[in-house]
C-alpha positions, -999 to +999 in steps of 0.1 A: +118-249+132+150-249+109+174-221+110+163-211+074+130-210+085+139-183+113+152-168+094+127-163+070+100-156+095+125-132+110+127-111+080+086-108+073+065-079+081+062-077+121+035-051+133+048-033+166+031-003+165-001+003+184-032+010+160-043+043+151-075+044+174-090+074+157-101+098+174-136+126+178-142+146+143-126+178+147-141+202+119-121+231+130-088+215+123-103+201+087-115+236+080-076+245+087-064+222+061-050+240+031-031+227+001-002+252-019-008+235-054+025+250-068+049+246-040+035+213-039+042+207-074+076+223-074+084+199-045+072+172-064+090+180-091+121+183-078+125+146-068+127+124-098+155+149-112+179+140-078+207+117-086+197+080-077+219+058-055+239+034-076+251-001-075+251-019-041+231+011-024+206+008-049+204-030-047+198-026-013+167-004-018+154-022-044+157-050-017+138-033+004+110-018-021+100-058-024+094-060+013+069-030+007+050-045-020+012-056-018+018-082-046-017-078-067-040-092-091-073-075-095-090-089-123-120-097-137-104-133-151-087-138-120-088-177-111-074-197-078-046-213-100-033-174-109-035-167-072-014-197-063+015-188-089+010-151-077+010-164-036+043-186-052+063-154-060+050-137-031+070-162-009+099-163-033+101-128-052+135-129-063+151-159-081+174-178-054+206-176-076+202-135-077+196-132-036+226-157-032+249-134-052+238-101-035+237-121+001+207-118+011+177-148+025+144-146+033+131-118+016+093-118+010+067-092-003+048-072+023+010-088+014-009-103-009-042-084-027-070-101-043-109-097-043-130-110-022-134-147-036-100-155-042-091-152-001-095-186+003-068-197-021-041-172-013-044-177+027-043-217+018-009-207-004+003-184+019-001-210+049+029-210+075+049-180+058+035-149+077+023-132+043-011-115+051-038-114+025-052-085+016-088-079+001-108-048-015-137-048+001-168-023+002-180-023-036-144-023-049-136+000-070-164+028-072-178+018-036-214+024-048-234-007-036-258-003-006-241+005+023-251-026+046-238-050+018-204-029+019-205-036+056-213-069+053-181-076+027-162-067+051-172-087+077-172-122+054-140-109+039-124-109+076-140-143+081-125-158+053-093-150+064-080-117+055-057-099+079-064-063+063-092-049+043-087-020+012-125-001+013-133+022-007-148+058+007-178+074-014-162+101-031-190+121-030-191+124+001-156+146-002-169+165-035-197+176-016-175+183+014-201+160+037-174+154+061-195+140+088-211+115+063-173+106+054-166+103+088-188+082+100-186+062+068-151+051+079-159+049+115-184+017+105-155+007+084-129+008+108-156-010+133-163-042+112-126-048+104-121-058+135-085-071+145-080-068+105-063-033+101-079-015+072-066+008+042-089+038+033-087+041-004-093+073-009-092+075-052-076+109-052-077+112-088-116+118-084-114+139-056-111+170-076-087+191-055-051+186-032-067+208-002-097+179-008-070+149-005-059+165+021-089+168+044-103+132+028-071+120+042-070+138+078-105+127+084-101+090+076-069+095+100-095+109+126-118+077+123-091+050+127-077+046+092-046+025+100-034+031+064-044+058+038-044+051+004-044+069-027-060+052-056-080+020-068-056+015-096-086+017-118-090+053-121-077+073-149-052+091-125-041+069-098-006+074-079+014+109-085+040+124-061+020+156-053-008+134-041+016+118-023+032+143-007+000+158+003-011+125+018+028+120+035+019+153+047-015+149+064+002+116+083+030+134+098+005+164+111-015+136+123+013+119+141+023+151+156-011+161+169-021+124+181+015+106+189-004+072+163+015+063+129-007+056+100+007+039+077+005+053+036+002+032+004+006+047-029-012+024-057-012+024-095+007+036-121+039+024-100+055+001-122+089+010-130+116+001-101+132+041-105+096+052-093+100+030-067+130+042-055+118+082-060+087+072-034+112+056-010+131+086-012+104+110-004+090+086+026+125+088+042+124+126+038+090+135+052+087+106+077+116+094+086+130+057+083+105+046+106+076+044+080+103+024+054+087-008+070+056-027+063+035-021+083+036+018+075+048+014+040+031-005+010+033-002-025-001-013-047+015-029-078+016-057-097+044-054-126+070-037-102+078-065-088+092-080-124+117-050-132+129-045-099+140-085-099+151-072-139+172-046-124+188-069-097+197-090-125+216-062-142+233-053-110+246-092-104+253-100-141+258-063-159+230-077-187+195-064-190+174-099-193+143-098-210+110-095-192+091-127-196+123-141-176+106-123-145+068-136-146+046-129-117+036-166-118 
């Protein structure tokens, strides 16, 4: 193995905490769980107002954003060839001549996310440069199909070769406040995952209520969630910072109570590299650096990716290029 290669491998996401084993239901402490709606939004509020770092400090985040990204393409017309240009800039995010001027090798996305039947292509692309693939599994997006074929989508998803599965929970199950059914729901997820650690999309924008994120959240946490998520991406509100720092929240009582990290993944409407840098912000706040890795920290997106390598360009060259220059493939 080359040096470059080293060093490449050195710099992709390495998993060194032990997995969140879940743990028994606990009603009282769910019962417990409140949510202050307007502190909540006044602390929410307060965050994209802040002054932002500047030049090489916020080079250096934006750096680190693209380690955090799940790199995905979720669509209906979504073909091998698109996931081979998309696996392309997974491996190679930034344009060589921009990383050489800010110094920097080997920087790769966090993941790759596609659907089920575009696994095979991406972990072929992806082969030899320690980029996991991602896939939504479980009736992806509305999670609505029988429950044995949800199982079962995870289990051929796994065998295909993905190294972590997205579900889907039932959302009625948290409008009806069945937590037991929820529970268990995620439990049988969790279970046939396997060694592939799983994301519990919890589509918050349907849930109704921040005290019903909150619970949704704890209890996925209680059956062995190793990340919690907040949205599809195909709901008609998908990522906002009081969600988030509800969900932060929930992961940091969790952590307390239990000693295991889960790790969080905000996902649509994330497109902008300033918002990027306003979640980072709020991560290192409420968790601490520790969760500004990948294996605790992902961002769901697709077109973040092309202005953040737009606003590296401005910071190298002091010209704003135009976006086509930054395709995703």
């Amino acid at each position: 193995m080359d040096s470059q290669t080293t060093e490449r491998t050195a710099q992709l996401p390495q998993v060194t905490e032990p997995r969140n084993p879940g743990m028994a239901l606990d009603l009282d402490w769910v019962a417990g769980v409140q949510a202050n709606t307007s502190a909540i939004e006044r602390r929410a509020a307060s965050l994209p107002g802040r002054r932002s770092v500047k030049k090489d400090y916020q080079a250096a985040w934006l750096l680190k954003a693209i380690t955090l990204i799940d790199l995905t393409t979720l669509s209906g017309d979504d073909t091998a060839g698109r996931v081979r240009r998309l696996c392309s800039k997974a491996r190679q995010p930034v344009r060589t001549e921009l990383l050489d001027a800010l110094g920097v090798d080997g920087i790769t996305t966090g993941a790759v996310c596609v659907y089920h039947d575009m696994i095979a292509p991406a972990v072929q692309a992806l082969q030899g440069s320690g980029i996991p693939v991602a896939a939504v599994s479980t009736g992806f997006p509305a999670g609505l199909s029988p429950f044995h074929l949800r199982l079962a989508e995870i289990e051929e998803s796994v065998k295909a070769g993905a190294e972590e599965i997205d579900i889907v929970i039932s959302r009625r199950h948290v409008l009806t406040q069945n937590w037991q059914a929820l529970y268990d729901e995620m439990k049988a997820f969790r279970t046939a995952c396997g060694d592939a650690h799983v994301k519990a999309i919890l589509a918050t924008g349907e849930l109704g209520t921040l005290r019903n994120v909150a619970r949704a959240s704890l209890i996925c946490m209680m059956a062995g969630a190793d990340f919690i998520k907040t949205s599809t991406g195909k709901e008609s509100v998908n990522a906002t910072l009081p969600v988030s720092l509800v969900m932060i929240r929930a992961i940091r009582d969790y952590y307390e109570r239990t000693g295991y990290r889960v790790g969080y993944k905000p996902a649509g409407g994330i497109s902008k590299a300033k918002d990027s840098l306003v979640y980072l912000s709020l991560i290192k706040e409420e968790l601490g650096d520790r969760w500004l890795m990948p294996d605790l920290f992902r961002f769901g997106a697709s077109s973040l990716l092309g202005d953040i390598e737009r606003q590296l360009e401005h910071h190298v060259t002091g010209a704003y290029s135009a976006g086509y220059r930054h395709a995703m493939g």
